[in-house]
C-alpha positions as MATLAB code, in Angstrom:
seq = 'XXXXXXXXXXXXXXXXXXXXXXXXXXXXXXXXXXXXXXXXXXXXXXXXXXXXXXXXXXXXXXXXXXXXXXXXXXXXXXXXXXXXXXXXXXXXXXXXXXXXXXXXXXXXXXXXXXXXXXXXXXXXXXXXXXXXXXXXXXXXXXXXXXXXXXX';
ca = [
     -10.382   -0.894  -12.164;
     -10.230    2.451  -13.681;
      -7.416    4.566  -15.535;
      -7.548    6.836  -12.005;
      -6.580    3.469  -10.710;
      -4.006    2.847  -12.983;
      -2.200    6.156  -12.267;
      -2.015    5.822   -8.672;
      -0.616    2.141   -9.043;
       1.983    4.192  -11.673;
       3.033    6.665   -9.307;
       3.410    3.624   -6.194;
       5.244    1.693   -8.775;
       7.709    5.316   -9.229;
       7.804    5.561   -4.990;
       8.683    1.913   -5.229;
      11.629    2.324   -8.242;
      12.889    5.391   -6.437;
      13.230    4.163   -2.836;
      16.449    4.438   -1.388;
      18.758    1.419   -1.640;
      18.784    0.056    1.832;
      17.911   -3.486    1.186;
      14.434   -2.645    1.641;
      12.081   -4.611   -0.223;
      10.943   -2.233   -3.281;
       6.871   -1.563   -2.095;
       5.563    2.180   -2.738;
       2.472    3.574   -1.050;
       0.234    6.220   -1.712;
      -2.398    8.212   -0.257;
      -4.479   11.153   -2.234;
      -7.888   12.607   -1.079;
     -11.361   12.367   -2.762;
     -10.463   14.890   -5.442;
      -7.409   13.175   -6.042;
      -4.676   15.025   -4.469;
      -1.609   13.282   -3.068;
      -1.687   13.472    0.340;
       1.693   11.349    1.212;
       3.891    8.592   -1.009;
       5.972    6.382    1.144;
       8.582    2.886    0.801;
       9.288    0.455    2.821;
      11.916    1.262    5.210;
      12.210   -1.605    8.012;
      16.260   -1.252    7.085;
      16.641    1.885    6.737;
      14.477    2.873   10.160;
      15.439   -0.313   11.863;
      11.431   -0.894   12.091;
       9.734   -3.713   11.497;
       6.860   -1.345   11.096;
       8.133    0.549    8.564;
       6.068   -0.770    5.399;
       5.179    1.464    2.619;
       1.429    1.716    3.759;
       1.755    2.376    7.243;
       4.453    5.003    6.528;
       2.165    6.714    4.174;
      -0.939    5.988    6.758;
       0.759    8.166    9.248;
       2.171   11.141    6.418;
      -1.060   11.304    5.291;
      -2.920   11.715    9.065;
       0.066   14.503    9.865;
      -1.229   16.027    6.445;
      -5.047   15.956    7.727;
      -4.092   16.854   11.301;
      -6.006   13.616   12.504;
      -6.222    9.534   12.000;
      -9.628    9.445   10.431;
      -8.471    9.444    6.462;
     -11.813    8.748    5.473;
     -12.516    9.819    1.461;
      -8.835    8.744    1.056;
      -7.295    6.133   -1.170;
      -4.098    4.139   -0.720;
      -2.635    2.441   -3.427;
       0.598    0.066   -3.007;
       2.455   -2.060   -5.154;
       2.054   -5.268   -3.251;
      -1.224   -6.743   -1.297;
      -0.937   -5.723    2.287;
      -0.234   -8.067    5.183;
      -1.785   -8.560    8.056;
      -0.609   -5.199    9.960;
      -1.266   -3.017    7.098;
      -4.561   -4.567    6.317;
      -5.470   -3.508   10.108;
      -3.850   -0.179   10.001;
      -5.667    0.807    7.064;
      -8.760   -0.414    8.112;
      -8.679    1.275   11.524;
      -7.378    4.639    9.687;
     -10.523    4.689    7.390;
      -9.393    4.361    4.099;
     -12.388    4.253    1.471;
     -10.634    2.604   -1.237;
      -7.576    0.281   -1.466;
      -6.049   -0.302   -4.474;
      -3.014   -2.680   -5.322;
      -0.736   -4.389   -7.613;
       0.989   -7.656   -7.143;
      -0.878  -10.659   -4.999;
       0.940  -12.097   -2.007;
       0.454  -15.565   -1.793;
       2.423  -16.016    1.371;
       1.493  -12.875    3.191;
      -1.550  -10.901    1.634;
      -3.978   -9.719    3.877;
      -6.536   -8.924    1.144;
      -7.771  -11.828   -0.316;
      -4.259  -13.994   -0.744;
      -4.416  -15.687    2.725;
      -6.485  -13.998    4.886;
      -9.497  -10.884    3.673;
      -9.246   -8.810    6.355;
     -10.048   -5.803    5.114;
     -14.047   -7.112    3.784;
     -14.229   -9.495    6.748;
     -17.901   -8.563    7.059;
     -17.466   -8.526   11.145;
     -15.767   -5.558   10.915;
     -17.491   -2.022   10.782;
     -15.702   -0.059    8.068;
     -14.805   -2.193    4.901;
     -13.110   -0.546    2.044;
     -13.406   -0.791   -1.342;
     -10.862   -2.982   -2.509;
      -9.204   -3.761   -6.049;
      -6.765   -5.802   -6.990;
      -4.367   -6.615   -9.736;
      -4.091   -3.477  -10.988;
      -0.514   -3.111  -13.662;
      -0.159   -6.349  -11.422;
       2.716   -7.702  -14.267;
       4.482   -4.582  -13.463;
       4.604   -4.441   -9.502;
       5.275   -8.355   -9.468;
       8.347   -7.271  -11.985;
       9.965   -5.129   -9.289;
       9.797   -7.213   -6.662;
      11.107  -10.420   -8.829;
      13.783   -8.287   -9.520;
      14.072   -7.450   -6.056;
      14.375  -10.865   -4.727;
      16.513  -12.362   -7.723;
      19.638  -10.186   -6.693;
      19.175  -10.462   -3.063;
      19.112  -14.290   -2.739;
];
């Protein structure tokens, strides 16, 4: 973990705070390039869009290819507040994302070394970087805050 990686998790954790209040679940993405500019910042928005695609990553995953003016976002790192599932895990790993960093673990859902490790599952040909944990306190407090007013 680096400072670098501490700023990114910052600025997801601001995407995140900011979002829209649409009963979306407070997760911010984003993506910058290998010099470190911001290529897209996205939120969840499965209520909003009426999408159960809509997370945070693959919203910024598809900003961030519209950006480039293709899918290949290799050099790129995505940073998010929360481990990704499943479906992100794939989606970044087919876009080509170098490096993943992220806050919060997801015991129940995470994709990156909760549950499953998809994204180093060493049967797979492109494997990012991946660190976790990063201002993890922080992202978990958002979400706990989240989930104590909506249950």
């Amino acid at each position: 973990m680096t400072s670098a990686d501490e700023a990114l998790l910052r600025r997801a954790l601001e995407v995140a705070a900011r979002a829209p209040r649409t009963g979306d679940v407070p997760i911010g993405a984003v993506i910058v390039d290998a010099e470190g500019r911001e290529l897209a910042v996205a939120c969840n928005a499965r209520e909003a869009l009426g999408d159960p695609t809509a997370h945070a990553e693959v919203l910024a995953l598809r900003a961030a290819a519209a950006v480039r003016g293709e899918w290949r976002l290799e050099g790129t790192t995505l940073a998010v507040t929360v481990e990704p599932c499943t479906m992100c895990a794939g989606a970044i790993g087919l876009a080509r994302v170098a490096r993943v960093v992220f806050g919060a673990w997801e015991p129940k859902t995470g994709a990156v070394g909760s549950l499953w490790d998809v994204l180093r599952d060493r049967r797979l040909a492109h494997r990012p970087e991946v660190v976790g944990g990063v201002l993890a306190a922080q992202a978990a407090a958002l979400m706990e805050g989240f989930f104590a007013t909506h249950r």
